[in-house]
C-alpha positions as CSV (number, residue, x, y, z in Angstrom):
1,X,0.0,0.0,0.0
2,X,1.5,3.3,-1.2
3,X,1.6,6.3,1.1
4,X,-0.2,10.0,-0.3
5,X,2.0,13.3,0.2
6,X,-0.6,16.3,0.1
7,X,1.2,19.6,0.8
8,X,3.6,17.5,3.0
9,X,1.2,15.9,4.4
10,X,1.2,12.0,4.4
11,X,-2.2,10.0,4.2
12,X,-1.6,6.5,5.8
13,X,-4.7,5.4,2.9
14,X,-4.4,5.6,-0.3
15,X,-8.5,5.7,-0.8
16,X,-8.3,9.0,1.6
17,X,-8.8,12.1,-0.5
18,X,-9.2,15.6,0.7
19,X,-12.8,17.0,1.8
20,X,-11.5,20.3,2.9
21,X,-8.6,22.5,3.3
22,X,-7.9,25.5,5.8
23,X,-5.6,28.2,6.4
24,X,-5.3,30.8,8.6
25,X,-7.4,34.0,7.4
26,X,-4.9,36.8,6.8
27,X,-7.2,39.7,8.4
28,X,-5.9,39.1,12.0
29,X,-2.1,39.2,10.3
30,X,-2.8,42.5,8.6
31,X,-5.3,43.8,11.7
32,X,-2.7,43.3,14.2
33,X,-0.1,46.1,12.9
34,X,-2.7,48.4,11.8
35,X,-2.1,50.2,15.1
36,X,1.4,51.1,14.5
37,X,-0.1,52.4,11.3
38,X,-2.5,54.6,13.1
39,X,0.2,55.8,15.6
40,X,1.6,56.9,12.7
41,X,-0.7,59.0,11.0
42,X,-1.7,60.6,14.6
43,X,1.7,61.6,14.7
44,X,2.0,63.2,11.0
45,X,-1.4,65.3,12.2
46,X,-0.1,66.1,15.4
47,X,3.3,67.6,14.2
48,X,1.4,68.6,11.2
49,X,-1.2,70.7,13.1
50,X,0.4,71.8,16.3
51,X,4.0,72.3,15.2
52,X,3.0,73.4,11.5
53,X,6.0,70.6,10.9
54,X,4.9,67.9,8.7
55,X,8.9,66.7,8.3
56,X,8.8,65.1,11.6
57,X,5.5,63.6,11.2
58,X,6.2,61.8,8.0
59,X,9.6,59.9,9.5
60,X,7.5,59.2,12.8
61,X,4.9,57.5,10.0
62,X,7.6,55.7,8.1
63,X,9.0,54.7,11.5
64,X,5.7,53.3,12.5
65,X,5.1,51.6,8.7
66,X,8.9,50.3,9.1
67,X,8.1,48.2,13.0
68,X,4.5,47.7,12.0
69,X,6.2,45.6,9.0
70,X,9.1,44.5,11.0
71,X,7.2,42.9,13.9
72,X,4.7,40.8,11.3
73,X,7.3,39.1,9.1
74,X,7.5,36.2,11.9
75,X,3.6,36.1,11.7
76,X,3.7,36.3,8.3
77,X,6.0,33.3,7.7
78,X,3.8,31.4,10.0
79,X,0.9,32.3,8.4
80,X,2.1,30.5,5.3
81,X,3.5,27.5,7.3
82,X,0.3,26.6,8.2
83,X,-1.7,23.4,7.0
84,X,-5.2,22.1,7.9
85,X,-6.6,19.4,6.0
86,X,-9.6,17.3,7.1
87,X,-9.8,14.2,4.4
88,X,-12.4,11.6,4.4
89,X,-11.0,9.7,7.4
90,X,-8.8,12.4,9.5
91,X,-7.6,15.3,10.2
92,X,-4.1,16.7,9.6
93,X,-2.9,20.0,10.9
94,X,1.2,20.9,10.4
95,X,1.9,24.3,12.1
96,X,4.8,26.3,12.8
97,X,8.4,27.6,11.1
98,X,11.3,26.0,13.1
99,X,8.8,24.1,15.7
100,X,6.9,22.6,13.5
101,X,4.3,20.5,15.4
102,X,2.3,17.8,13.5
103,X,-0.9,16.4,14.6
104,X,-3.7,13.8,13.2
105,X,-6.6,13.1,14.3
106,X,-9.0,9.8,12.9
107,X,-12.6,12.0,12.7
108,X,-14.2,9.1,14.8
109,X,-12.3,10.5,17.8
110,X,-13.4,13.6,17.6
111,X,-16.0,14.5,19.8
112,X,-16.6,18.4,20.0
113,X,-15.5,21.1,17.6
114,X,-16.1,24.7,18.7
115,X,-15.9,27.4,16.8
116,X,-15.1,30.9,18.8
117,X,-15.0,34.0,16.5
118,X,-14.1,37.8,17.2
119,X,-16.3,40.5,16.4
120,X,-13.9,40.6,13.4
121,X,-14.2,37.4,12.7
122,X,-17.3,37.1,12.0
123,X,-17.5,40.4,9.7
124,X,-14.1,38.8,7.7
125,X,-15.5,35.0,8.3
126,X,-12.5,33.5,10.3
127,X,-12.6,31.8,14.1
128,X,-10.6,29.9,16.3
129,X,-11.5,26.4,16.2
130,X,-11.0,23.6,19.2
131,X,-11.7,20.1,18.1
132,X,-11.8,18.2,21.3
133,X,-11.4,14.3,20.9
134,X,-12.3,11.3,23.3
135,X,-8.9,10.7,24.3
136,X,-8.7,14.3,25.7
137,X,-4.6,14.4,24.8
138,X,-5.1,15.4,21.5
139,X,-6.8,18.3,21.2
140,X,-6.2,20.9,18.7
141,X,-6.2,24.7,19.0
142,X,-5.8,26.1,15.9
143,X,-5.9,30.2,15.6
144,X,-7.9,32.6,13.0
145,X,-8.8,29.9,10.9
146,X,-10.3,31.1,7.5
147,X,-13.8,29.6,6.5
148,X,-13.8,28.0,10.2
149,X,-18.0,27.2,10.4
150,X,-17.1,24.9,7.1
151,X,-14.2,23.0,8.7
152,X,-16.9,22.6,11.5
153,X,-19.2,21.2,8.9
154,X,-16.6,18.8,7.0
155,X,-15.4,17.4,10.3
156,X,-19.1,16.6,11.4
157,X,-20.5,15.3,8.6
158,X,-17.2,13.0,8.3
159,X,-17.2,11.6,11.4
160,X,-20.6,11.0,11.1
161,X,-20.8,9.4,7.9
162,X,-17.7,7.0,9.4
163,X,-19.9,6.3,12.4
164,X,-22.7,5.6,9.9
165,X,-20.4,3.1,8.0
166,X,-19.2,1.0,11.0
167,X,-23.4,1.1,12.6
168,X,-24.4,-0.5,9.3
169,X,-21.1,-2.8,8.9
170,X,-21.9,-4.8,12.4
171,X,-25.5,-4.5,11.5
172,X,-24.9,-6.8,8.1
173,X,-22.3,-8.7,10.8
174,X,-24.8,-9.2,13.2
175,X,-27.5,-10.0,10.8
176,X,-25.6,-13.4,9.0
């Protein structure tokens, strides 16, 4: 039996296929900067306005523009590192740059998936999502996941059509 790579991923079946795919939404990547950004332009107004200087304004904005971009590239870079794929069977999520944490979960285990959005969120459709499983050790956080209310709905209505499979395979079992 030949092992699947998708996107790095290995599938342990080769009848697996992907049902879904998620990323994280890049709003809360761009959001979380946009306050330097503001600083900024309070700055070119203030020393614009009150010091009729608009000189020292416009490096304080380029200042602020300059950190605002220097302090995302890390979350930028993870952004792109990160992998969510529920398939017919499981669930794969890869995360991270240099600790790059792997975890699968078989969508039989999984017993709870909670979606939490932000007020932003749910105007830019992104959430963080917890899938809790029976074991309880493998739970997954996963942070401003794009299109999180359909990963709810792919990991639901897998899980339940595996559950469905194995009620009606020990029902023909039974039955003989």
């Amino acid at each position: 039996m030949a092992k699947r790579k998708l996107r790095g991923i290995q599938f342990d079946s080769p009848d697996e296929h992907e049902v879904f795919h998620a990323k994280e939404s890049w709003i809360p990547v761009i959001l979380g900067g946009s306050w330097l950004l503001l600083l900024g332009i309070i700055a070119l107004f203030v020393s614009w306005y009150f010091f009729n200087n608009a000189m020292v304004g416009l490096v304080l904005l380029v200042l602020c523009i300059v950190a605002a971009v220097i302090t995302r590239i890390p979350i930028i870079i993870a952004h792109l590192d990160t992998d969510i794929i529920v398939t017919n069977r499981r669930l794969y999520a890869r995360t991270g740059i240099v600790d790059i944490k792997d975890q699968v979960c078989d969508l039989t285990n999984v017993s709870d998936v909670t979606v939490d959005p932000t007020f932003f969120g749910r105007v830019f459709d992104y959430a963080d999502v917890r899938i809790q499983t029976y074991a309880g050790e493998s739970d997954f956080e996963l942070k401003h996941i794009a299109h999180a209310y359909g990963m709810r709905k792919a990991i639901s209505s897998g899980a339940d059509a595996i559950r469905d499979s194995q009620t009606n395979s020990s029902r023909r079992r039974r039955s003989r």
